[in-house]
GUTIRO-656285 format. One line per 10 residues: number of its first residue (from 0); for each residue x, y, z of C-alpha. Coordinates in steps of 0.001 Angstrom, whole numbers, plus 500000, padded with zeros to 6 digits. Each point is the difference from the previous one (the first is absolute). Last residue first. Layout:
NUM> X/Y/Z; ...
***
This chain:
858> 853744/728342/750805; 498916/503302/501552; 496659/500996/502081; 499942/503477/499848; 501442/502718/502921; 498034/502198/501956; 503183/503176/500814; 497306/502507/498240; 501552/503826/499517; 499420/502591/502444
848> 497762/502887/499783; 497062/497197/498388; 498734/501083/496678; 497811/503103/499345; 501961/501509/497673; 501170/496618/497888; 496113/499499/499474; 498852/496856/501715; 497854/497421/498336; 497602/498320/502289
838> 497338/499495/496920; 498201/502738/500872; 496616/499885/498299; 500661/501044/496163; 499014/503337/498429; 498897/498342/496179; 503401/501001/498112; 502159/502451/501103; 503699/498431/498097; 501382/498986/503624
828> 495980/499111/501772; 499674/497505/497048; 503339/499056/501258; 499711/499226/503261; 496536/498713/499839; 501628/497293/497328; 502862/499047/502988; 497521/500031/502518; 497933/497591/498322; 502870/497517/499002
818> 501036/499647/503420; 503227/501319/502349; 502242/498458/502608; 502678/502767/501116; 499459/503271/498629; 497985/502119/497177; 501266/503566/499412; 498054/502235/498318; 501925/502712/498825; 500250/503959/500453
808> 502593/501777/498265; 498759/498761/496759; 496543/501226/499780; 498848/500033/496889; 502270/497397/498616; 499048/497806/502689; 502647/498013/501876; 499210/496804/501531; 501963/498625/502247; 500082/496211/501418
798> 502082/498592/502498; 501076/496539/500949; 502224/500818/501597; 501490/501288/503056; 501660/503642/500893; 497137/502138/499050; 499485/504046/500311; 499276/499745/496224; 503560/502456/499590; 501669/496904/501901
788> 498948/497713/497654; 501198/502628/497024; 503367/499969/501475; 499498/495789/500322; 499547/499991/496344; 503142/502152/499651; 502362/497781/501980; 498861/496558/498543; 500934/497097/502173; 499430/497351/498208
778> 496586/498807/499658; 498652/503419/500350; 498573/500016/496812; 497667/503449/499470; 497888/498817/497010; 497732/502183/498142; 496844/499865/498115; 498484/502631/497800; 496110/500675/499894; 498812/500566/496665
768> 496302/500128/501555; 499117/497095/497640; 503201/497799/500443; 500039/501107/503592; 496675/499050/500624; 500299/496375/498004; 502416/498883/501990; 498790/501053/503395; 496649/497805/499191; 501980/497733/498850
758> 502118/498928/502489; 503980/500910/500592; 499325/502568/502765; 498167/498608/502979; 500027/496149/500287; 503128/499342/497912; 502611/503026/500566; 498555/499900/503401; 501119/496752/501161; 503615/500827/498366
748> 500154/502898/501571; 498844/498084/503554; 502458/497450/499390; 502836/502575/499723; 503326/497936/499263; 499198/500992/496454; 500192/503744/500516; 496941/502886/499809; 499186/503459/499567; 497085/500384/497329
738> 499628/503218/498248; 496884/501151/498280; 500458/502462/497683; 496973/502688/498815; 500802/501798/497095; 500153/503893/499859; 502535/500217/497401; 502175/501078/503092; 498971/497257/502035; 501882/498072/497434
728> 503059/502365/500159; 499949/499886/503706; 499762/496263/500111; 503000/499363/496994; 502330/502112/501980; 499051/498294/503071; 500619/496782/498556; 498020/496831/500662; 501032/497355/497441; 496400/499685/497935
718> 497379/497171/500567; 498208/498957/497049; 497151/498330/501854; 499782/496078/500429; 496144/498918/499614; 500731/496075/499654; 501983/500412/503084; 503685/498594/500393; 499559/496599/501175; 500954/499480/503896
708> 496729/499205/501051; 498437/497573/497407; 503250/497836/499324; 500834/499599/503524; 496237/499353/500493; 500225/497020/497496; 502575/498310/501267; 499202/500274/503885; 496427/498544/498858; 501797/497058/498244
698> 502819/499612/503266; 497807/500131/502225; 496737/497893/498550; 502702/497184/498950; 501409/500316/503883; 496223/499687/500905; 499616/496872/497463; 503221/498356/500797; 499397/500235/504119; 496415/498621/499655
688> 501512/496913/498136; 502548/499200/502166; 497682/500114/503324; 497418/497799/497664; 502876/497904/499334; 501323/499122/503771; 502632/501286/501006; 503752/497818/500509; 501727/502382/497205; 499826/502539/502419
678> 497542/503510/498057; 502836/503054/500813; 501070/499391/496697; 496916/500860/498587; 499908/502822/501919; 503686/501264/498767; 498570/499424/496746; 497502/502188/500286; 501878/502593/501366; 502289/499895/497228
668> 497540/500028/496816; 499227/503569/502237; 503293/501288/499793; 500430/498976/496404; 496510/502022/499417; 502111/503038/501290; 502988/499791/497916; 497475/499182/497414; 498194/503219/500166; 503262/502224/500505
658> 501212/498676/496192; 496227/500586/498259; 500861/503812/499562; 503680/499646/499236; 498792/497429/497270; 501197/496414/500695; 503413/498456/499097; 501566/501289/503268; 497720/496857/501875; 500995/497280/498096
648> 503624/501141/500464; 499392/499683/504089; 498567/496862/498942; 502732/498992/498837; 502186/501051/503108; 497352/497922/502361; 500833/497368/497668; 503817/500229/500452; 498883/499919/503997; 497686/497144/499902
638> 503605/497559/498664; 501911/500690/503529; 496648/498662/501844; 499949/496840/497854; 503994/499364/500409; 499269/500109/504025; 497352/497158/499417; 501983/497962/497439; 502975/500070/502740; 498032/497963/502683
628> 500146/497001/497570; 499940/498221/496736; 503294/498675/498956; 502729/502208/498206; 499889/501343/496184; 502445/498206/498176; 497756/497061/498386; 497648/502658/497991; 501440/498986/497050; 499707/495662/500845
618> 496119/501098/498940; 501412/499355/496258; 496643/500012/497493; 497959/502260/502631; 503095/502039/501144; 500211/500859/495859; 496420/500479/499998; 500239/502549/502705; 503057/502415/498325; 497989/499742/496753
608> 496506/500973/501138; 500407/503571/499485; 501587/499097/496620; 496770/497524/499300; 497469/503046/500457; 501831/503021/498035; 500335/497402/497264; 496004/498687/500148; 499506/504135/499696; 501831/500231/496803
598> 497996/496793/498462; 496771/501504/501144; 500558/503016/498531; 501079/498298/497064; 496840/497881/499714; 498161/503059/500499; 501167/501664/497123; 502528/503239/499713; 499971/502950/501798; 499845/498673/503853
588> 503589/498385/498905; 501867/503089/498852; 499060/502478/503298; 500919/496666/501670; 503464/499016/499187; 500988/503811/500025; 498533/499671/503733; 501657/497067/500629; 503677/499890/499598; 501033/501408/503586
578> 497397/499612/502415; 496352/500390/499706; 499423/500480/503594; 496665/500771/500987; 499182/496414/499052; 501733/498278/502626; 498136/500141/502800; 497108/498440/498366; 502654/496606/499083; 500172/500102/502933
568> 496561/499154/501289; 499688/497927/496738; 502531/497867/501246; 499110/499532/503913; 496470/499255/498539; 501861/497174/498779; 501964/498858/502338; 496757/500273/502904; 498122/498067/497514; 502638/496726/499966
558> 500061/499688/503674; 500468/502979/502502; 501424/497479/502822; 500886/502304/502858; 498151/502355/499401; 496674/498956/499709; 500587/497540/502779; 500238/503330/502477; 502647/502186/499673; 501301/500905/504002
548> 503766/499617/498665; 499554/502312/497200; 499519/499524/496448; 496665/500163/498975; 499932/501487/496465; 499910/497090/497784; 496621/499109/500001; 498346/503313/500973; 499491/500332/504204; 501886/503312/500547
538> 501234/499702/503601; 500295/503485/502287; 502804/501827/501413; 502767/497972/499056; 502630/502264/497883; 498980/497860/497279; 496294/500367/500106; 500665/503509/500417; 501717/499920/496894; 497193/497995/498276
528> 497953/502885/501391; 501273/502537/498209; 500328/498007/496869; 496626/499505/500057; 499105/504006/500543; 502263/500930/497501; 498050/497491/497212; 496527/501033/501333; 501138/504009/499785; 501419/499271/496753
518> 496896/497980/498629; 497762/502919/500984; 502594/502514/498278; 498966/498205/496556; 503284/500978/498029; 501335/496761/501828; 498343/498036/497973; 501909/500588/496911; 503361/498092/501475; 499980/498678/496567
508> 498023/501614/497161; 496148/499509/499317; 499840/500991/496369; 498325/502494/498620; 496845/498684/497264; 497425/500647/503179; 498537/496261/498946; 502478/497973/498135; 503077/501968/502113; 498253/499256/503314
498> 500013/496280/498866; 503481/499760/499242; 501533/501730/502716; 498068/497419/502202; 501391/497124/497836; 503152/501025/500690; 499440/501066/503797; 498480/496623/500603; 502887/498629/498563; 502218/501806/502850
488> 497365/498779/502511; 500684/496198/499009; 503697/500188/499302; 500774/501220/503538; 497460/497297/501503; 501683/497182/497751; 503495/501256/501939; 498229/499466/503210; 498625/496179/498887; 503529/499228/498478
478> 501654/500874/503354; 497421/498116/501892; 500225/496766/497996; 503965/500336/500223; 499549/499987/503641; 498095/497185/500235; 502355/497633/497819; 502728/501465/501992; 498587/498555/503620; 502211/501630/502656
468> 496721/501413/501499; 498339/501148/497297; 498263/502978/502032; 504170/501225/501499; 501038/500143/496433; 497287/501704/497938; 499778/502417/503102; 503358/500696/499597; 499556/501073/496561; 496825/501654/500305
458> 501551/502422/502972; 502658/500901/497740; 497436/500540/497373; 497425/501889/502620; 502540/502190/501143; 501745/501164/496916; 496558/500947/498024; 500524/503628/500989; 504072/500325/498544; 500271/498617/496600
448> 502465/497397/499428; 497127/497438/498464; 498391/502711/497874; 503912/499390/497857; 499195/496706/499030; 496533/501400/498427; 501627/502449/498172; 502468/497317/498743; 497333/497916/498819; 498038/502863/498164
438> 503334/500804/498150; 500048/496763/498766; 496537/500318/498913; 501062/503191/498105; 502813/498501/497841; 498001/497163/499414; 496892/501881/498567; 502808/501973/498076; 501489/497282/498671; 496057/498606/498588
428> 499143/503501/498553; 498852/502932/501877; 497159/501679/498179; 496778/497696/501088; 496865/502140/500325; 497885/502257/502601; 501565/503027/499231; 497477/500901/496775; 497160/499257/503016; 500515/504047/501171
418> 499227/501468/496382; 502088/503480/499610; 503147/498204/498104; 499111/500091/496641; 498592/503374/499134; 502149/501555/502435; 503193/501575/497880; 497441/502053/498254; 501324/500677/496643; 496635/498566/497863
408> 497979/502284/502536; 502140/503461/498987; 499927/498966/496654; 496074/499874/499728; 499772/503560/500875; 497460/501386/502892; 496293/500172/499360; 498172/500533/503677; 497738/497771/502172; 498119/500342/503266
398> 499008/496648/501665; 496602/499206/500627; 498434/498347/502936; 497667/496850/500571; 498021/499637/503230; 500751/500419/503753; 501412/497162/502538; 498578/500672/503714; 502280/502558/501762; 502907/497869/501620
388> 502697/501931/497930; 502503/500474/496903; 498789/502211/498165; 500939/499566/496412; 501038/502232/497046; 499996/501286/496436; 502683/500360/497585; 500366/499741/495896; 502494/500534/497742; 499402/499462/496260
378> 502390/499330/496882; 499466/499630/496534; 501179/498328/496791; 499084/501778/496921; 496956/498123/498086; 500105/497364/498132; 499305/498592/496743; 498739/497072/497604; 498676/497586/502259; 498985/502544/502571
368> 502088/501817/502793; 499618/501542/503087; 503252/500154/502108; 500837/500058/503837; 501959/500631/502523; 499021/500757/503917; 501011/501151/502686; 498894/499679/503847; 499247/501314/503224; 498791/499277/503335
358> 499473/502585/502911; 499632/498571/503609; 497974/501678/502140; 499833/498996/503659; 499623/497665/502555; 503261/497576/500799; 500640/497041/498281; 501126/497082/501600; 497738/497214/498255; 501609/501247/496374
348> 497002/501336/497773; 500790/497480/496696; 499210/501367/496498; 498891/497879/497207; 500328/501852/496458; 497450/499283/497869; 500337/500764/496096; 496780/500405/497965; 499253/499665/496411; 497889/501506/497423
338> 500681/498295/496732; 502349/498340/497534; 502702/499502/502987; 503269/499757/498149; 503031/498125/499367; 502907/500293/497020; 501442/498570/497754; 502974/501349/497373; 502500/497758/498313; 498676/501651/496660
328> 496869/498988/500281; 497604/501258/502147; 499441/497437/502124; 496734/499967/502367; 499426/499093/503606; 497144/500518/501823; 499177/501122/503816; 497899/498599/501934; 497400/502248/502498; 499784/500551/503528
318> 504082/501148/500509; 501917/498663/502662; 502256/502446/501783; 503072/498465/502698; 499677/500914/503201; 500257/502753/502159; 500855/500375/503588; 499023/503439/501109; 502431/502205/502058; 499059/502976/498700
308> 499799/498592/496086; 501772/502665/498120; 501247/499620/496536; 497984/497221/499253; 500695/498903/496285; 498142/499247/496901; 501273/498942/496350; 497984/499636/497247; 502336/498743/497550; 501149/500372/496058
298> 502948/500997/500588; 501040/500138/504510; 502182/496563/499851; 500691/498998/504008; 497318/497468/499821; 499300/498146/503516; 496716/502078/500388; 498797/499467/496872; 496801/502385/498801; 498532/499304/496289
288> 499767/502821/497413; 497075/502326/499557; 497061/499834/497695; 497969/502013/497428; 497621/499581/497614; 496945/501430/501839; 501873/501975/502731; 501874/498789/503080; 498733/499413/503106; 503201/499404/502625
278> 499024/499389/503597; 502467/500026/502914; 498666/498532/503197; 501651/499985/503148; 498920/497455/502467; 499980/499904/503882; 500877/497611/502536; 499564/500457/503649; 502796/499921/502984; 499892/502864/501341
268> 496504/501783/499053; 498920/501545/496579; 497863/503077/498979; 500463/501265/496607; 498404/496796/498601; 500668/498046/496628; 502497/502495/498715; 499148/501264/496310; 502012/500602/497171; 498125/501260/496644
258> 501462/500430/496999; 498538/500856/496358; 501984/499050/497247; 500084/501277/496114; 501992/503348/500914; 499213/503084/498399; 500582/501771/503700; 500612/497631/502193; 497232/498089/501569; 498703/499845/503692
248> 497361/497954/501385; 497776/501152/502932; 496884/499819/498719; 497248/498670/501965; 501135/501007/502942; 502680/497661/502476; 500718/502222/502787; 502357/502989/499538; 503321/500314/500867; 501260/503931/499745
238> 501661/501232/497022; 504279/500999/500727; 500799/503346/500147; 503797/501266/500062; 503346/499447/501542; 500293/502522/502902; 503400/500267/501744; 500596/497776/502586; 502807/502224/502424; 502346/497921/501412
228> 501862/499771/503470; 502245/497671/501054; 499655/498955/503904; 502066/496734/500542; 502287/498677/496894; 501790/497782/501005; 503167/498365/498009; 501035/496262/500235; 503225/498405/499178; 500726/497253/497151
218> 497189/501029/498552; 497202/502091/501943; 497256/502292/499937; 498354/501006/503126; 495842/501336/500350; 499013/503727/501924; 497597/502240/497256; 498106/502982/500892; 497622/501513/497243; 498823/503671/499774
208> 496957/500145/497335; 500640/502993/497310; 497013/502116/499350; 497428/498894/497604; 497452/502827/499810; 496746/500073/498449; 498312/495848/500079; 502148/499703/503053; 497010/500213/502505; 500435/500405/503513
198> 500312/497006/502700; 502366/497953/497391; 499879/496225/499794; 503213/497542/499256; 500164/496576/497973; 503350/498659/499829; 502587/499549/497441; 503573/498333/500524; 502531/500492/496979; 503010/497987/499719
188> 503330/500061/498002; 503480/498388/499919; 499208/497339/502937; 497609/499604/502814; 500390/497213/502581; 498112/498368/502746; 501859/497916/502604; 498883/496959/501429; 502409/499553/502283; 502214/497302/500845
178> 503218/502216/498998; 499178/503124/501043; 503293/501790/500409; 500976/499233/496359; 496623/499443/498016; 499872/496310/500411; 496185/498664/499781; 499104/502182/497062; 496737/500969/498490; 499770/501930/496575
168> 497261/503192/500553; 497135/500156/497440; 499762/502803/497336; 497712/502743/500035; 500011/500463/503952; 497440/500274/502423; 499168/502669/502872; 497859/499381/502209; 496001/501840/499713; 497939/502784/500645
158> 503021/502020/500959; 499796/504019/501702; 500341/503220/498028; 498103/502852/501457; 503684/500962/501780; 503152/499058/497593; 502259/497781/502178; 499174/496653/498024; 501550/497210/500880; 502552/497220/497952
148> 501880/497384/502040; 502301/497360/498419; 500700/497297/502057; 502580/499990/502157; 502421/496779/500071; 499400/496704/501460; 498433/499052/503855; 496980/502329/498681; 498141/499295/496957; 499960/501505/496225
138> 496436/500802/499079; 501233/503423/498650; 502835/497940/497910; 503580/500822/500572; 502691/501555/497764; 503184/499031/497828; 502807/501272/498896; 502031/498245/496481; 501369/503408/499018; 496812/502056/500097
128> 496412/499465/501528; 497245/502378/498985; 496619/500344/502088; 496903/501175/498970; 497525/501513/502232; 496094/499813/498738; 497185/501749/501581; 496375/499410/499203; 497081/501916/499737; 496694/501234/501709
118> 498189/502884/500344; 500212/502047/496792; 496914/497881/498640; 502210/499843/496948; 502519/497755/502138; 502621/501798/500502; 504065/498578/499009; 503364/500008/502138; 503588/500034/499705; 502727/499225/501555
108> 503893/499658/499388; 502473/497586/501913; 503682/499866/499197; 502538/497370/500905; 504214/499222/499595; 500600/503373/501112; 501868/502282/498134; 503642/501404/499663; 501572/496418/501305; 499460/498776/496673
98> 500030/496055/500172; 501638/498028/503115; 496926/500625/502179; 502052/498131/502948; 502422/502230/500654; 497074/502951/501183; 498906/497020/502691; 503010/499382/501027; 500737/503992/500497; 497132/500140/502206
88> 496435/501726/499697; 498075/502298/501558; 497063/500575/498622; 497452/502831/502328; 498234/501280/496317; 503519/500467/498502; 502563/497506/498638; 502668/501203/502775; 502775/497766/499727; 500899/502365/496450
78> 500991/498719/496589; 496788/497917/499995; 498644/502849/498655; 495833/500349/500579; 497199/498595/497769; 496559/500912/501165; 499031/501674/496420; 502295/497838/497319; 496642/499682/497882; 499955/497394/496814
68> 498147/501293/497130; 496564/499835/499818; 499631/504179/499213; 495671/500377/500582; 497932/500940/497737; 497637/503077/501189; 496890/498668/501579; 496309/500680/499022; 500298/498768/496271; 501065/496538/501894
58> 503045/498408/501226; 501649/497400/498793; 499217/497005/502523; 502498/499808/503230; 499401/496694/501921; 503008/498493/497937; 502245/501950/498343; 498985/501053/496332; 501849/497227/497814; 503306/501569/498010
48> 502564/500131/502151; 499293/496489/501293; 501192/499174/503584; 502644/497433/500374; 498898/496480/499904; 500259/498426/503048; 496549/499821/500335; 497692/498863/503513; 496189/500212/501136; 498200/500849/503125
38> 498901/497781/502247; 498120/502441/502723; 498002/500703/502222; 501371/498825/502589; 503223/498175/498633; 502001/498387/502488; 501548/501072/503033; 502796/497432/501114; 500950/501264/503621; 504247/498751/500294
28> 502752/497136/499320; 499196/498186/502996; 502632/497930/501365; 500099/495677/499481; 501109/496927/500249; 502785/497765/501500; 502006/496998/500492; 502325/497572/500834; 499525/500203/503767; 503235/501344/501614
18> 501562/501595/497378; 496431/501632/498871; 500143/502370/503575; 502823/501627/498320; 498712/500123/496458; 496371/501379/501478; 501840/502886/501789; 502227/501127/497021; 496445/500220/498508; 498268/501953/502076
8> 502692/502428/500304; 499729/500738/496105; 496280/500171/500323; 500337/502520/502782; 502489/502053/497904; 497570/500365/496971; 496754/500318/502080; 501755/503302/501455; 501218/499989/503602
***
């Protein structure tokens, strides 16, 4: 059932079940990943013809020039269903790229530039959206749609860093399908450059890089594009970063000003700040003109511009010297710095960025003049880069600098929209802040028929009337107590929005906490065990959440704090849902000033709250529901089972590897509460106590070992589809393949796979040794794989064969339970390395006459 469908049934669920208690909140919307390393930039400008694109600097002498205009390589018909590369697509898809159906509505193109020291460089892709498409970032989370992938196939070629883009990405909270999610988008025109590292010198020969590229572009329908192939052509020679020397200014030729840009450190880690620092020294006489960031007029102006900050979060330059003002008559004034001055641009590492090198790049425009003449305007492009890293912070380095035209700064549609704290200001005027808090009410009004808070507001609502006893003034207190809750943690959502956006400068959105896959697994885990609370099995003793008829005092009369935590409890379970009207409502808000923010959140708050403050004012509302009795009980147990279905949708928003792991931690947070439970009510409180802290031990230590065991392992090989064709031309070539028969109801594969083949001693042999790995899958019954079984003289799995490309007709065959040392003997002794002591391998001649009937543990 996809997460589309499963929503939809959640719903209908939660408007039955809301007819008989008034109300309702919440389904997960899906895994919110957010930037890691990563907050890049946005434009909707469309790309200049005439700036250089971003990341790419003219080349130099050594390189050719290269043609800039717009590549159509990777585009295929959309004439045919077939779009190549494994695309299949439908004819609703083809109808919905309404513009000419004789191309596709993208192309990518790639390129990539050397380093002079021929062993480094960077690789950019470009991609080109037509007729209104759209893409996905590289950062772009799961539960939404696919991100864009770039890898490199080329061998010698590997990544020293992630791939960032030269503009930033425009979030959305209701891309159709993925309404809820924070959703990443690309539009017109964006280049992502990343650091790469070559094993053999380029400095000679530049041959074409092979690039693989899987991402989706969508409008009204989506396309995807899985498997395209490019070819990076070589782009030229760009001048390796230096440290800081004594002179490492640059000046054009016959030009007045000397330049110098220097980054405060080249080493950074997450989370630190760092400075840029452009220096203009001008000759005796001379001066340049004053910087404005908010001025869109390019006469008369130095202008400066990031082209490329990696992720960075700038903000805005200040300059270490004033500038003066002088008319020259004639309607004409103008401002200047009379000396040397210095611009400093303050750059932000985001907390969640990954290691690596991040390249950063600029422009800038200038023009030396004196106070009778000037000199031509000019233009200069400059690049250097940071690692990002725990290493302990280096010193000063220089960027690398080149002459380009002034005109092709002066038409850069970025100059005024690459500082990050430009967003931070009022643009919606005094309607418009209406308009949206409105909205904000009516998104909040809707959480309430959402399907995973159900239970514990129709539970709240008889509770409300069953604690005040038939006394109205009582249960209006309550009411207005759990609706202040709701309000409480939604303005602590506000104002913590607010704060993470004064000191990462990127807001905190809503429903942002469950991108941390710790709070997901708590969050699951709770709701879990509220449903088992429900279903009876054990008593949850929270204010609020004792309900059966063995609840001690605590539940039965919950008082004023029970109501309240009751509220911000869920008003928790509400956030993954952003309903309809809210995520436009926020992507605006958490741009403009806090107050606003506030203001916006305040609105999500009080409509939430609506449907309780009304039975607070008029408690007479809640006058047809039927006496408290025997009935509540039985409507308790029904209400655990449309929370048991939320958290099945908890659970299908995590990653396919972390999905098993809390499957298996919920069986644990079930055994301990099943020993809780088991704890009578009558015991005495040391008995209670030492029966919550070893069901706490269980179900923690359960948690964390489902998470440790069945992870995928940090030294994963690049296992191949076992083919016999694909064997005997390997072996062939005279490679050594290791093939590993297996199945995932076979515990004692899967015990293997971790203790005896996925390690890193294995891992870094056959990377060395060139060793290729295979997988024989015998999950479902496989006819061939169990042909070449029965050629191993084997019946059972787990098996292991190793076949050496000297001696192919003759491999080692590993069986049953095996360890990491006689895996590495095995295949030392495969490609006649270092004679090995017998590691109880078995050639295929001298295997038993009859094939093995032992059998392998199976799930």
């Amino acid at each position: 059932m996809t997460n589309g469908s499963l929503r939809c049934f959640c719903v209908v669920l939660g408007w039955l079940s809301a007819v008989s208690i008034l109300a309702a909140p919440s389904s997960l919307g899906g895994d919110y990943s957010v930037l890691e390393a990563r907050l890049p930039e946005v434009s909707s400008q469309p790309p200049d013809p005439n700036a250089p694109p971003s990341g790419n600097q003219p080349p130099s002498p050594k390189a050719p020039p290269v043609d800039s205009k717009p590549s159509t390589k990777g585009a295929k018909s959309l004439k045919s269903k077939s779009l190549g590369n494994g695309l299949e697509i439908g004819d609703g898809l083809i109808s919905g790229f309404q513009d000419d159906l004789n191309s596709t509505p993208y192309s990518y193109e790639a390129s990539y530039e050397v380093e002079e020291s021929g062993l480094r460089g960077r690789l950019q892709v470009t991609a080109t959206l037509l007729g209104g498409y759209h893409t996905f970032s590289t950062t772009q989370g799961t539960g939404g749609p696919d991100p864009t992938v770039i890898s490199i196939v080329t061998p010698g070629v590997s990544m020293e860093g992630p791939f960032t883009p030269d503009i930033a990405f425009e979030v959305s909270m209701d891309e159709p399908g993925a309404e809820g999610i924070r959703v990443e988008i690309h539009h017109e025109s964006v280049t992502w450059t990343a650091p790469i590292q070559f094993d053999v010198s380029r400095e000679t020969t530049q041959p074409d890089l092979e690039v693989k590229i899987n991402a989706q572009v969508c409008k009204e329908s989506c396309i995807p594009i899985r498997g395209l192939e490019l070819k990076a052509t070589f782009a030229g020679f760009y001048e390796s970063p230096k440290a800081l020397g004594l002179d490492d200014s640059f000046r054009d030729k016959d030009s007045p000003i000397a330049w110098t840009v220097v980054l405060s450190k080249s080493t950074a880690a997450p989370g630190d700040d760092v400075e840029l620092l452009l220096t203009a020294n001008p000759d005796d006489q001379f001066h340049i003109y004053k910087y404005d960031s908010t001025d869109s007029e390019t006469n008369s102006r130095t202008l400066i511009a990031l082209t490329q900050k990696a992720g960075m979060i700038a903000k805005t330059p200040t300059s270490d010297a004033q500038h003066v003002h002088k008319d020259l008559g004639g309607g004409i004034e103008v401002d200047y710095y009379p000396k040397k001055v210095t611009f400093k641009i303050p750059l932000k590492v985001p907390n969640q960025a990954i290691p690596g090198l991040y390249p950063i790049q600029g422009i800038i425009g200038y023009q030396g003049c004196t106070d009778g003449s000037c000199d031509q305007p000019r233009g200069i492009q400059f690049q250097t880069e940071l690692k990002i890293g725990n290493d302990p912070a280096s010193g000063p380095i220089a960027a690398s600098m080149q002459a380009i035209p002034f005109k092709t700064v002066s038409a850069n549609g970025n100059l005024n929209k690459w500082i990050d704290e430009e967003g931070v200001k009022l643009t919606l005027s005094g309607s418009e802040i209406w308009t949206k808090f409105c909205l904000a009410m009516l998104g909040g009004l809707i959480l309430n028929f959402m399907p995973c808070v159900l239970p514990v507001i129709g539970l709240k609502i008889l509770g409300f009337v069953s604690e005040a006893g038939g006394d109205r003034g009582k249960s209006s207190l309550l009411t207005l107590t759990y609706a202040a809750g709701i309000i409480s943690l939604i303005l602590g959502l506000g104002l913590l929005s607010v704060l993470v956006r004064a000191y990462t400068g990127n807001a905190y959105g809503w429903g942002q906490q469950f991108s941390s896959i710790e709070f997901r697994v708590l969050i699951t885990a709770f709701m879990f065990s509220l449903a088992l609370s429900f279903l009876g099995v054990w008593e949850i003793p929270i204010p609020g959440f004792a309900m059966s008829k063995t609840s001690t005092e605590l539940s039965n009369r919950e008082g004023y704090l029970g109501a309240f935590f009751k509220g911000l409890i869920t008003t928790i379970l509400a956030t993954p849902c952003s309903a309809p009207f809210l995520g436009g409502v926020f992507v605006v808000a958490l741009s403009q000033p806090a107050w606003v923010v506030l203001l916006i959140f305040f609105g999500v708050g009080l409509g939430m709250s609506l449907p309780y403050l009304a039975v607070a004012v008029q408690p007479s509302l809640l006058s047809f529901l039927p006496k408290p009795g025997a009935w509540m009980e039985t409507f308790k147990e029904f209400l655990a089972f449309p929370m048991l279905l939320s958290v099945v949708f908890l659970v299908s928003g995590f990653l396919d590897k972390d999905r098993m792991s809390m499957l298996s931690a919920l069986m644990f947070v079930w055994f301990a509460c099943w020993m809780i439970g088991r704890v009578p009510a009558w015991a005495e409180g040391r008995t209670k106590m030492k029966a919550w802290l070893i069901s706490t031990a269980v179900a923690v230590a359960g948690t964390y070992g489902s998470f440790y065991a069945l992870q995928p392992s940090r030294y994963e090989l690049a296992w191949q589809e076992y083919e016999e064709s694909k064997l005997d031309a390997l072996v062939a070539e005279g490679k050594t393949v290791m093939i590993d028969f297996t199945a995932n109801w076979c515990q004692n594969c899967k015990l293997n796979l971790r203790v005896a083949l996925e390690t890193k001693q294995v891992k870094e042999l056959l990377e060395s040794k060139g060793i290729v790995p295979m997988v024989a899958d015998l999950t479902n019954y496989s006819p061939k794989v169990q042909a070449k079984l029965r050629e191993l003289n084997s019946l059972s799995i787990p098996v292991l064969a190793i076949y050496s490309g000297e001696n192919p007709d003759n491999p080692a065959v590993l069986r049953d339970l095996i360890t990491e040392t006689q895996v590495i003997t095995a295949l030392h002794q495969a490609i006649s390395e270092s004679p090995p002591v017998n590691p109880q391998t078995q050639p295929a001649s001298l295997t038993r006459a009859e094939p093995s009937t032992t059998t392998s543990a199976v799930r």
